[in-house]
C-alpha positions, 0 to 999 in steps of 0.5 A: 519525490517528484514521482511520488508528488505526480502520483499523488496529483493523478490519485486526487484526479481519481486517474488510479493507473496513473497514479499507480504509474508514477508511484512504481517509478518512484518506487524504482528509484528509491530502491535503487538510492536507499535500498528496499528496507528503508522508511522512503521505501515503505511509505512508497509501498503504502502509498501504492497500498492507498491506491489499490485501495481507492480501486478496492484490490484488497489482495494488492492493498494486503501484501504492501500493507504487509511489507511496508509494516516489515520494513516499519518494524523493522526500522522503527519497533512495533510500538512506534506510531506509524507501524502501528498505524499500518499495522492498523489499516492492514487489518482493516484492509484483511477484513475487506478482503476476507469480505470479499472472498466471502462475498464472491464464495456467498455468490458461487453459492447461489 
């Protein structure tokens, strides 16, 4: 947890490749003491999904938001509040990327 507090200390900073840093350490470290598919793991991967999103890489922020709602659903059923409020920001960060991707298609167009 200590990694993932000085990850959340750069990311109030606004210090983003440190955050993100300190949230794959953490990341590390929680896959190696509880495995991949635990409830540590996904908040991790969304917490690093928070950062790409702050840095607007909607590709990153869309397959963590995609495996922490795995390993969510997984854990705790579709219907529990906090798959459902990944679930929900992940559609929100699918259309931010399809914006994008229209955007940069709009731009070669032109």
């Amino acid at each position: 947890a200590t990694y993932r507090n000085i990850g959340a200390l750069y990311e109030m900073k606004l210090e983003f490749d440190t955050a993100l840093e300190y949230h794959q350490r953490d990341l590390q470290n929680t896959v190696f003491e509880l495995g991949r598919e635990s409830a540590e793991a996904a908040q991790t991967l969304y917490n690093i999904a928070a950062v790409y999103w702050k840095k607007q890489e909607w590709g990153q922020v869309v397959c963590l938001f995609e495996e922490a709602l795995q390993i969510r659903t997984q854990l705790f059923g579709a219907e529990d509040p906090v798959t459902e409020d990944t679930r929900s920001w992940l559609k929100q960060a699918q259309a931010m990327q399809e914006k994008q991707l229209t955007g940069a298609l709009d731009f070669e167009v032109i």
